[in-house]
C-alpha distance (Angstrom), angle and dihedral (degrees) to the residues before:
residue distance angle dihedral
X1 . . .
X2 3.50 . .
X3 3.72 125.1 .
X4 3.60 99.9 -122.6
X5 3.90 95.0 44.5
X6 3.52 82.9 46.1
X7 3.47 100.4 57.4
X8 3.64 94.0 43.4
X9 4.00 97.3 51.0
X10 3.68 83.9 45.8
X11 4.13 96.4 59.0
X12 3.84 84.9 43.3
X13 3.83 90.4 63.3
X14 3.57 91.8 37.2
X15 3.35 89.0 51.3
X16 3.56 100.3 46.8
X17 3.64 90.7 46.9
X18 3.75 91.8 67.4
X19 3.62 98.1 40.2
X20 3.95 93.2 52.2
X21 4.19 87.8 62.3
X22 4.13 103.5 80.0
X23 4.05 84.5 -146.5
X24 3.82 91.0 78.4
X25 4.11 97.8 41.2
X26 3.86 104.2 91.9
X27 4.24 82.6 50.2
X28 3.68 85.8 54.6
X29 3.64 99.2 46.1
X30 4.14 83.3 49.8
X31 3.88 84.4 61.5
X32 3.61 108.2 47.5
X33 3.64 103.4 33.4
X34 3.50 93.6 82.3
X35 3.93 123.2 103.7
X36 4.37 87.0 -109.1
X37 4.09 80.2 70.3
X38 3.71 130.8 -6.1
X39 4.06 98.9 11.9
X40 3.60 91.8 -151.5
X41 3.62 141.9 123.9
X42 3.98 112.6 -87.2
X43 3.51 101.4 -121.5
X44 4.32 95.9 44.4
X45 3.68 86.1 66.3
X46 3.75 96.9 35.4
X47 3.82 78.3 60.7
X48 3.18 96.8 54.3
X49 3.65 99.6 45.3
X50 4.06 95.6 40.7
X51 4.23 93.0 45.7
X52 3.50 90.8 -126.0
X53 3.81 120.7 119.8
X54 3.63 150.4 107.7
X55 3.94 117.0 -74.0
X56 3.87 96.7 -152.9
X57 3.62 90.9 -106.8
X58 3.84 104.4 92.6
X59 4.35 87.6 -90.7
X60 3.48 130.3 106.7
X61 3.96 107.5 -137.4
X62 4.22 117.9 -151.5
X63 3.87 98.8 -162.6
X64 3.87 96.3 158.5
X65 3.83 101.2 171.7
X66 4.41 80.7 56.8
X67 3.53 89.5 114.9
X68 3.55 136.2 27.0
X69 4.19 139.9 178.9
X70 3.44 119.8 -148.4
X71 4.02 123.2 166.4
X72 3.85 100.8 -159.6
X73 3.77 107.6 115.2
X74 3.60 90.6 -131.3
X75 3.52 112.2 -157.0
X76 3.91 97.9 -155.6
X77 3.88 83.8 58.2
X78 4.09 93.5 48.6
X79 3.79 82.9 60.0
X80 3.53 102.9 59.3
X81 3.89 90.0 37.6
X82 4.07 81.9 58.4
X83 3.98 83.4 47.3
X84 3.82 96.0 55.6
X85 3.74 85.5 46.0
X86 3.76 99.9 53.9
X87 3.81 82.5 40.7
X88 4.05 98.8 55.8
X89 4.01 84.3 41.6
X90 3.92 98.4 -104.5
X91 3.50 103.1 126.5
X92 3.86 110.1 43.4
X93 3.53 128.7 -143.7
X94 4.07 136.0 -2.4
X95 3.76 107.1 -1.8
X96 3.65 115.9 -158.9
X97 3.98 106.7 -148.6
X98 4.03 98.8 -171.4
X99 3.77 91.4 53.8
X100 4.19 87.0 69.0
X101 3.71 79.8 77.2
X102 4.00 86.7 65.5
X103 3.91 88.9 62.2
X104 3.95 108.8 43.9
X105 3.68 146.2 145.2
X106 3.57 114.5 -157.7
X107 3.37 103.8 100.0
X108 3.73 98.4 56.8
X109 3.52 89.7 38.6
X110 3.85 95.3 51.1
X111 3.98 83.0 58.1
X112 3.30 94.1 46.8
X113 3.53 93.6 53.8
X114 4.07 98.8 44.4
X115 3.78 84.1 56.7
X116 3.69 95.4 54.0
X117 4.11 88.5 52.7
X118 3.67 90.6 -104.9
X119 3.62 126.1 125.6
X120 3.75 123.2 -123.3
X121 3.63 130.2 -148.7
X122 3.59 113.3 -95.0
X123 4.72 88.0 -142.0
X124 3.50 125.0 51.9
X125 4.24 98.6 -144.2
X126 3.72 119.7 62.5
X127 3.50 134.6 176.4
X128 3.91 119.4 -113.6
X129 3.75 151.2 -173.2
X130 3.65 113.0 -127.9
X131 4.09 116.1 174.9
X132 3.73 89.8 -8.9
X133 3.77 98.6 -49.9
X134 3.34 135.5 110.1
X135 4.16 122.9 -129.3
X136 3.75 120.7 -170.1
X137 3.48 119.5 -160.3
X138 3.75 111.5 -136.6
X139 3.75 119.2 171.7
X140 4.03 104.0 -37.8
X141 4.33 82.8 -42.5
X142 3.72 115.1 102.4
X143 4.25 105.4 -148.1
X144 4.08 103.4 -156.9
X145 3.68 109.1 -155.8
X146 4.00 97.7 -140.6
X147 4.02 125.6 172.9
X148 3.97 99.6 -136.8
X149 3.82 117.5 -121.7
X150 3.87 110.8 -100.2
X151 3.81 98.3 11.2
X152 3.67 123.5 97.6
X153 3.87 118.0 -130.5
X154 3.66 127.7 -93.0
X155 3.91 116.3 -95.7
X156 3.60 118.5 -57.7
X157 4.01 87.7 20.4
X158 3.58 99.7 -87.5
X159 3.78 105.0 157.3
X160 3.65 130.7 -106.2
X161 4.18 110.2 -95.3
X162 3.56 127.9 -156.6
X163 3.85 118.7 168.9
X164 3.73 138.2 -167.3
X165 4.02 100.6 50.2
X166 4.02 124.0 27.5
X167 3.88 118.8 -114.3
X168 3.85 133.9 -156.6
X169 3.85 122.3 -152.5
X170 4.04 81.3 -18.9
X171 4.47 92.2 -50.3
X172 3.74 119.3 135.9
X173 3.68 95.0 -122.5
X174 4.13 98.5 173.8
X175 3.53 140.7 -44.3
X176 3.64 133.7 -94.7
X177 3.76 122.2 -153.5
């Protein structure tokens, strides 16, 4: 591994490491509030990164787990960023999801991590929330777990799936295979 890369993946995980404990949040929000980085008020993005703030309905909401940092270069997650991107137009043309295997971090990073006392994951592909919904990665198809607009969930709750292209309020937004 090279040194540079090295270094750099290195003060990631370090990095990540000391934004993950909620002790060390309201020092972050000190440092990137300011107009070099965020250019926001101190204690908006000490709200954000402590999970305690005011919903806009007179209540003040405690969702500590609301934000989370996590340096594993999780490839499950570099798929749906390359999703998003085909989406929003930013990568043109035929994308071929499986080959993001070809160009991939983990192993470097797992070493990384093991020598900073941390403990990696043992699988590269994860499933994860992202704007209150669930993705599971299942072979190089992402299955989001969506209640549909209108329709009430099926007994005991469990959300509405549909698999094999995401859907918004019940659009076709793109496929996925």
């Amino acid at each position: 591994m090279p040194n540079t890369y090295a270094a750099l993946l290195k003060a990631i995980i370090d990095a990540t490491a000391f934004a993950a404990k909620p002790e060390n949040r309201k020092q972050i929000a000190e440092a990137i509030a300011p107009p070099s980085y965020l250019n926001q008020p101190v204690t908006v993005v000490e709200q954000v990164l402590t999970g305690t703030f005011a919903d806009g309905l007179g209540q003040v909401r405690k969702v500590p787990d609301r934000i989370d940092f996590d340096p594993f270069p999780w490839q499950s997650f570099a798929m749906w960023i390359m999703t998003q991107m085909k989406r929003w137009g930013q990568i043109k043309g035929d994308v071929d999801y499986a080959k993001v295997q070809e160009v991939f971090l983990a192993t470097d990073t797992a070493k990384l991590m093991k020598e900073a006392g941390l403990t990696p994951p043992t699988t590269t592909s994860k499933s994860f929330v992202v704007m209150g919904l669930l993705w599971l990665r299942a072979g190089i198809t992402f299955r989001r777990i969506v209640p549909l607009r209108g329709l009430a969930p099926r007994k005991g709750g469990a959300p509405t799936e549909r698999t094999g292209h995401m859907r918004c309020a019940g659009r076709k937004l793109m496929p996925l295979s």
